[in-house]
C-alpha positions in Angstrom: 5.9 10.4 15.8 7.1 11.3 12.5 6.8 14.4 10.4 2.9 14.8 10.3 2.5 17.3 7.3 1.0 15.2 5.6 -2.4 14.9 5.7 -3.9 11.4 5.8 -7.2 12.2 6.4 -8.7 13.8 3.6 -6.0 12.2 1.3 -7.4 8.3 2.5 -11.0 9.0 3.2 -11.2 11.2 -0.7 -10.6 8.0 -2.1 -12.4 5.6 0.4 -15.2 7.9 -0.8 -14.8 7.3 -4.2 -14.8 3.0 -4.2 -18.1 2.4 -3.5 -19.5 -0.7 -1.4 -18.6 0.9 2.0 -17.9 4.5 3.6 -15.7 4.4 7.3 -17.2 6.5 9.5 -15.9 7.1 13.0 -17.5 4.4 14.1 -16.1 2.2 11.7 -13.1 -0.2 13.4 -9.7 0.1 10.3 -6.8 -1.4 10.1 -3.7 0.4 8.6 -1.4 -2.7 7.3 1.9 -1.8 7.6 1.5 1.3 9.4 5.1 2.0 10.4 6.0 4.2 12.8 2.0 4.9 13.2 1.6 8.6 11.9 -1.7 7.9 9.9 -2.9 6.1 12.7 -2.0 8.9 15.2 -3.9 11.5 12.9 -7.2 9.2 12.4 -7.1 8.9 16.5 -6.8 12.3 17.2 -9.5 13.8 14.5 -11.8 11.3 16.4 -11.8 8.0 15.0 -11.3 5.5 17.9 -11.6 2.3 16.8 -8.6 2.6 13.9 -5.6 0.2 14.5 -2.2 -0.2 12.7 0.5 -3.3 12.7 3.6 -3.9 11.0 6.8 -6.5 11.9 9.5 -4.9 14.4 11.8 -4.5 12.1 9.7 -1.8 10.6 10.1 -0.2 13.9 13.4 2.2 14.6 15.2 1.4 17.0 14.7 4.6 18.9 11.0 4.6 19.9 9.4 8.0 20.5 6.9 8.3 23.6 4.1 8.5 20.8 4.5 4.9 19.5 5.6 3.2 22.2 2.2 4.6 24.0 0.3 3.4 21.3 2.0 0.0 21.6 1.2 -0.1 24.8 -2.0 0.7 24.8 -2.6 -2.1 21.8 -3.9 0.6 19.1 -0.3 -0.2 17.1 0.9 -4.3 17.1 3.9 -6.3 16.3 3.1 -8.7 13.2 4.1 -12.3 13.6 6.1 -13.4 10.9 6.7 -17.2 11.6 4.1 -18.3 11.1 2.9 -14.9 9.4 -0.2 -13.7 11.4 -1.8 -10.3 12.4 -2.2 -9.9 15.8 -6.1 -9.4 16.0 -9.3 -12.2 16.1 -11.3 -13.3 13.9 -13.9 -11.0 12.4 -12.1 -7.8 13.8 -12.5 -5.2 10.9 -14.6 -3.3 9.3 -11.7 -1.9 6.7 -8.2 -3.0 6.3 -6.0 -0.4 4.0 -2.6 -0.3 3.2 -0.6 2.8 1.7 3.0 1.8 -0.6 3.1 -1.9 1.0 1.2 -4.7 -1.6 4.9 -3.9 -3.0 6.9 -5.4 -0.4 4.1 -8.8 -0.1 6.1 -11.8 -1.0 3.5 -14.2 -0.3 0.4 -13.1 -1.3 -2.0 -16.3 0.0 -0.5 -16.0 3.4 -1.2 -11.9 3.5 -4.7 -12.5 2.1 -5.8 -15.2 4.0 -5.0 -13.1 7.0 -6.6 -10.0 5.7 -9.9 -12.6 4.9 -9.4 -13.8 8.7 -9.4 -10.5 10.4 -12.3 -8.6 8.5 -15.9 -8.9 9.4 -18.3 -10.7 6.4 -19.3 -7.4 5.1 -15.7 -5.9 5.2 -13.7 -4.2 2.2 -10.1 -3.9 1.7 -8.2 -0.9 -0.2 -4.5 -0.6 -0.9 -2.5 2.0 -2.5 0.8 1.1 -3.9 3.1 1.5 -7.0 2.6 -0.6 -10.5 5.2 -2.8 -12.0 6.5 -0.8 -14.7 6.4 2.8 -13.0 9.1 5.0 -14.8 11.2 5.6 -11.5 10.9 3.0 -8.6 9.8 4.3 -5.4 12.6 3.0 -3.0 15.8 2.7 -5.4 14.6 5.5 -8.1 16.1 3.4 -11.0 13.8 3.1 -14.0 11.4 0.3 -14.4 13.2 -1.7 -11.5 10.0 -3.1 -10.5 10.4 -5.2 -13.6 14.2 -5.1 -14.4 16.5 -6.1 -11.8 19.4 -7.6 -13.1 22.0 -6.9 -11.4 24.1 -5.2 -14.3 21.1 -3.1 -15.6 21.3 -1.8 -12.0 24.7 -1.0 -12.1 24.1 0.7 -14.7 21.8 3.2 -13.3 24.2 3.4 -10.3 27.2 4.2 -12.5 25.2 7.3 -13.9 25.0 8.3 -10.2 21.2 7.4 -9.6 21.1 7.3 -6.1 18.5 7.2 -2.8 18.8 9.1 -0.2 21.1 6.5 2.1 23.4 5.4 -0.5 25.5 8.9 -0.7 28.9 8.3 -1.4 28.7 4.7 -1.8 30.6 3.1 -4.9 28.8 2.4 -8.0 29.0 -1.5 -7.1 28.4 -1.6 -4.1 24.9 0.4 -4.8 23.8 -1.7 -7.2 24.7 -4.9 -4.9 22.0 -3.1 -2.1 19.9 -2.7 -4.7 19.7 -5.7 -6.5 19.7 -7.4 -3.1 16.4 -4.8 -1.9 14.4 -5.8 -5.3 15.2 -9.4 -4.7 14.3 -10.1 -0.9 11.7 -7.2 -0.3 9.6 -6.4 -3.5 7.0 -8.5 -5.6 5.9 -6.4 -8.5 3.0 -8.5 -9.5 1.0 -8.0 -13.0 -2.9 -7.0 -12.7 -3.7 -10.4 -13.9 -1.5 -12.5 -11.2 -2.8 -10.2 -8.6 -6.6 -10.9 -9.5 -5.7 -14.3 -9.7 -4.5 -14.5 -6.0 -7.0 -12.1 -4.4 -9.9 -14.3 -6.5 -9.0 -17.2 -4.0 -9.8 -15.1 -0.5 -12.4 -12.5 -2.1 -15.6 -11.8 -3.0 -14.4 -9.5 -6.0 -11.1 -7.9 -7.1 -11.8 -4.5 -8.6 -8.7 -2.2 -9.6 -10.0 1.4 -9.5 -7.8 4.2 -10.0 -10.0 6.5 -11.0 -10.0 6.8 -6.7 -6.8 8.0 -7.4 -7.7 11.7 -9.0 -9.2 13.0 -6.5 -6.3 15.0 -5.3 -4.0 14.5 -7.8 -1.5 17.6 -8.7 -1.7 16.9 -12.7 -4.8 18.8 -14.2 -4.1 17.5 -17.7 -4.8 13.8 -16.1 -7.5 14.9 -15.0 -8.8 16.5 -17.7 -7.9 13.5 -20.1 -10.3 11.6 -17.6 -13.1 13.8 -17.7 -13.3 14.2 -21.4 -12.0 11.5 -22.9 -14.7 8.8 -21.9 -13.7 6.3 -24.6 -10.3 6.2 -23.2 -11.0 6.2 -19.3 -10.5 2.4 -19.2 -7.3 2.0 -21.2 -6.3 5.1 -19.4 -7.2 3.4 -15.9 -4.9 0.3 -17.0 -1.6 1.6 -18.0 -2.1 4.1 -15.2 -2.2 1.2 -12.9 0.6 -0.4 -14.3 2.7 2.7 -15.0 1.9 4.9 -11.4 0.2 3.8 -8.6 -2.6 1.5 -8.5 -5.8 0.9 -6.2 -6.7 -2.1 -5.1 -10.1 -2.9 -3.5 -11.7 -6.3 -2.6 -14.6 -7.3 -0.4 -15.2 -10.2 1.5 -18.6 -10.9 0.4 -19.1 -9.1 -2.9 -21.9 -6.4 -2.5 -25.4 -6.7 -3.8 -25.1 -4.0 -6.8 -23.4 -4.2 -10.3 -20.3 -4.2 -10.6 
């Protein structure tokens, strides 16, 4: 598997804790959306929780498959999404929790992703996803700023000119960095406002709740923190253009619980 130093566990379930209307236990059967080469999923299975999944398409997949993933392919804990027709390869009802961690990014059709999320989760189920706002300062995959909005191809040339790079386009030319990229932003991201977002998950869900405050928990930047803690009058205005500026935090139920919202 891939370099586990990082720590899923409490990272995920911090946060899980933290967006009320349901708590995985060990019992709980999860779903990890996009899991790649299965390193969260290996971690959850190993600290004890038995029922957690993953799926992603085979092109997420290297080419060289380790004795780890190809063992949990095997054994069905880790599956090959369908893309034609786009389907994930569970029944009906499956879930207790689907998450997802950096991939609501790359979802180019969002009725076709959520439909299938609504399919595979039981009537009670709740799905979370993690992943980067729209007008974050530095992209996650090309590090240009505010690509998530601007992608034309000239303003990314110009980012590429200044030598803005990631870390497989060493010593490529100027143009042909920005061609990649502009190509990348095009074809594999869909950096979505709050409002279209709500819009879309309001057709499949109970509820569509953005709550970054989940998102603290761990975070390395005590004066965020702080400004949350004290500064009550802000917290939702704060909570926004976080959202739209970092990362955000998804969460939406199939049924929408019995409590206030």
């Amino acid at each position: 598997m891939e370099n586990e130093t990082f720590q899923y566990i409490p990272w995920l379930t911090g946060r899980w804790d933290k967006i009320g209307g349901y708590q995985p236990t060990m019992e709980s059967v999860i779903l990890d959306l996009g899991c790649g080469v299965g390193s969260c999923v290996d971690q959850f299975r190993k600290a004890g929780y038995n029922k957690f999944y993953g799926c992603d398409f085979l092109r997420s997949f290297p080419e060289k498959i380790d004795y780890g993933l190809k063992q949990n392919m095997e054994d069905g804990v880790i599956r090959v999404i369908r893309e034609t027709p786009y389907r994930l390869p569970f029944e009906d009802g499956s879930f207790d929790m689907v998450f997802s961690l950096q991939v609501f990014e790359h979802v180019m059709d969002y009725d076709a992703t959520l439909a299938e999320i609504r399919r595979v989760l039981k009537p009670n189920g709740v799905s979370v996803h993690v992943f980067p706002g729209r007008w974050r300062w530095k992209e996650c995959h090309t590090y240009i700023p505010w690509a998530g909005v601007f992608n034309n191809y000239w303003y990314l040339k110009f980012w590429a000119i200044t030598g803005i790079r990631n870390e497989y386009q060493s010593g490529l030319s100027a143009s042909e960095t920005a061609r990649r990229n502009w190509d990348y932003l095009l074809k594999q991201t869909n950096y979505l406002s709050r409002s279209n977002i709500r819009k879309h998950v309001m057709k499949y869900f109970g509820d569509c709740l953005f709550v970054e405050e989940a998102y603290f928990g761990n975070i390395n930047k005590p004066w965020m923190c702080w400004v949350v803690e004290h500064l009550a009058g802000f917290r939702a205005m704060w909570y926004a253009w976080f959202s739209d500026t970092d990362m955000r935090v998804l969460v939406f139920h199939k049924t929408k619980p019995n409590r206030d919202r």
